[in-house]
C-alpha positions, 0 to 999 in steps of 0.5 A: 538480486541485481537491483538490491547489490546495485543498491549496496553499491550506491548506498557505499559511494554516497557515504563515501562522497555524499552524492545526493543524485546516487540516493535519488538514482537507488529511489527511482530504480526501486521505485520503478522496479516495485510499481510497474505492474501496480501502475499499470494495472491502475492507470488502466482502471483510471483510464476505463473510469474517466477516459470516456473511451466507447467499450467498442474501442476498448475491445479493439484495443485488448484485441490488438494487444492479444494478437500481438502478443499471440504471435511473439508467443508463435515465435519460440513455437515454430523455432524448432519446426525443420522449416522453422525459417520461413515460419519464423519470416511469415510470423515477423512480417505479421508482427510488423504489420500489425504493430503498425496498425497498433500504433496508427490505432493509439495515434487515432487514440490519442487525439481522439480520446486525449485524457483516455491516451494520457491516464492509461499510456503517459505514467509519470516517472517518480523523482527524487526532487519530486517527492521532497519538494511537491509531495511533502510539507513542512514537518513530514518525511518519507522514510524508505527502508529496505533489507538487503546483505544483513544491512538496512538501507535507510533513506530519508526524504525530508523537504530541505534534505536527504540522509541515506544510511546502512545500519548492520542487520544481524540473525538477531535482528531477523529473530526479532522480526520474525517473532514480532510478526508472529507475536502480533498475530497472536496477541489478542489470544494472549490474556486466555493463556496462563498467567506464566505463559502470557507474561513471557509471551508478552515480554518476547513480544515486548523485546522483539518490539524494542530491538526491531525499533533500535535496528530500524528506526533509531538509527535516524530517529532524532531527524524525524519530524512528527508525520512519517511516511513509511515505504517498507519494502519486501519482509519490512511490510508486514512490520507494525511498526506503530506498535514498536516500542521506543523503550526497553518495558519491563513491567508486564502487567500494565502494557497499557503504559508502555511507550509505543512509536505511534504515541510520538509520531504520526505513521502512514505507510504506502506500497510505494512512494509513486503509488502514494503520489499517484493517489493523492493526484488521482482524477476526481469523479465529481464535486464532493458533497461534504467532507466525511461520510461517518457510518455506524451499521450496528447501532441501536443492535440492527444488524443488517443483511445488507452486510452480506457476511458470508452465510454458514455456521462461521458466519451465524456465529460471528454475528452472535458472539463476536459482532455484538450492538455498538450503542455508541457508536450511532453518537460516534458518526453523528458527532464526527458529521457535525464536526466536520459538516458532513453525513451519517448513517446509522443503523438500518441507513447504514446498508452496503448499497447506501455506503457504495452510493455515498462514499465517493461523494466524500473525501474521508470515510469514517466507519465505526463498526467492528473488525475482525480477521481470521483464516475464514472471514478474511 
């Protein structure tokens, strides 16, 4: 694609002369190429949330913008009609017309309705020098890691510098992936297998670990601080990367002891460096009342319907076999809501509509509950 050869071209001329503004010139470009549709969609959501906009012009406005959008659809419509000209004329003065009214309606818009016009229509453009020096602190950095042309381009955002590199990416390296992501959906079906088979399952997952780890972490691991945030872009999302080993292990009966990455740092991910940044800025409904909501829903066994799992025989078997009582876990809440001075709902308190009420009157929400994915239950 035009973007990733752009990137390769960018990334040889910043090793070449290491120029700082073709590293943020390559960011800005992904960023803005991988977020747009994001962006839009949560400003839009932001906007109707907080905007205080009537729902009346609400509707105007998505009334506009499908007619517009009606007739620069009509134009490749009529353009092989025999009088496609006149057609093609009369649909260009329609659109004209009604763009000027669209724009006088987000003229009136605008001043009326200010924080509306601002969440949905002024998305902010992501720079560089933004990131480094506004979104991260001292001790963390932004680790950008993209595949492109059996390279790995690495871009590193630490608040006092910049190192963008391109490591080789061969098919070994691709295997190594690919079997990771299968090996680490399946690894809790490991220990049903036979004990020939677990060991070698669990030492291909071990090895597809540690490569993934040398190919793109190590590389530029001694200049990472203790707090990562990691932007995966297209097949790197799916990696844990949490779970990639720093180590060859070769002691298969005690992975308890092996040495993971999230032992030495402290990883998040995010879609994107703009949506991350767009978050931690997003608009506050209200005060909040404390600064965690710890909920514990299956304490003391009371498994409420308030869950609203989905009914059936996957579901009914789910809550007997695999959903069991977590008598622990009613402690677990009250002890992090003490700690931190916040609330605790355990048990029957800790509904679905009780959660949905509370939750945006907190700043973290801790849930201590159980987990599941599969095929069926999502």
């Amino acid at each position: 694609d035009i973007f990733g050869n752009l990137t390769e071209v960018r990334q040889g001329m910043y090793a070449l002369t290491g120029e700082k503004r073709l590293a943020a010139r390559s960011f800005e470009t992904n960023e803005a190429v991988k977020t747009f549709a994001m962006q839009q969609f949560l400003h839009e959501t932001y906007a109707l949330q907080w905007g205080g906009i009537p729902d009346s012009l609400y509707q105007k406005e998505i009334h506009f913008r499908q007619q517009i959008i009606n007739l620069e659809t009509n134009f490749f419509m009529v353009r092989r009609r025999p009088n496609a000209d006149s057609l093609i004329a009369a649909n260009d003065q329609q659109l004209f017309a009604l763009r000027d009214q669209y724009g006088i309606f987000l003229a009136a818009l605008e001043k009326e309705y200010p924080e509306y016009f601002r969440l949905k229509y002024k998305q902010p453009v992501i720079r560089l020098r933004d990131v480094q020096h506004e979104a991260l602190r001292a001790g963390q950095c932004l680790l950008d890691l993209y595949i492109k042309n059996d390279k790995v381009f690495a871009l590193l955002i630490r608040p006092d510098t910049i190192v963008w590199i391109a490591t080789p990416f061969d098919s070994t390296a691709q295997k190594a992936l690919e079997n990771l992501a299968s090996e680490s959906r399946q690894f809790a079906e490991y220990q049903k297998l036979p004990e020939k088979e677990y060991v070698q399952r669990l030492q291909s997952f071990a090895d597809a670990s540690y490569l993934a780890y040398q190919v793109l972490i190590e590389p530029l691991r001694p200049m990472l601080p203790e707090e990562v945030l990691l932007i995966p872009r297209n097949e790197l999302s799916t990696v844990p990367f949490g779970a990639l080993l720093t180590k060859k292990e070769t002691d298969m009966g005690k992975p308890f002891r092996w040495h993971f990455l999230d032992q030495e740092l402290v990883i998040s991910q995010a879609f994107s460096a703009g949506l991350f940044q767009f978050q931690q800025n997003r608009p506050k409904t209200r005060k909040p009342a404390g600064s965690v909501l710890a909920c514990a829903p299956f304490f003391e066994g009371n498994i409420s319907d308030d869950l609203q799992l989905p009914v059936g025989d996957v579901a009914a078997l789910t809550r007997s076999e695999v959903f069991k009582p977590l008598p622990g876990s009613g402690e677990e809440a009250q002890a992090i809501a003490q700690l931190l001075g916040g609330q605790a709902l355990a048990g029957q308190q800790a509904t679905k509509h009780n959660f949905l009420n509370k939750s945006p009157d907190y700043n973290i929400l801790h849930i201590a509950t159980h987990s599941a994915a599969n095929d069926v239950l999502g």
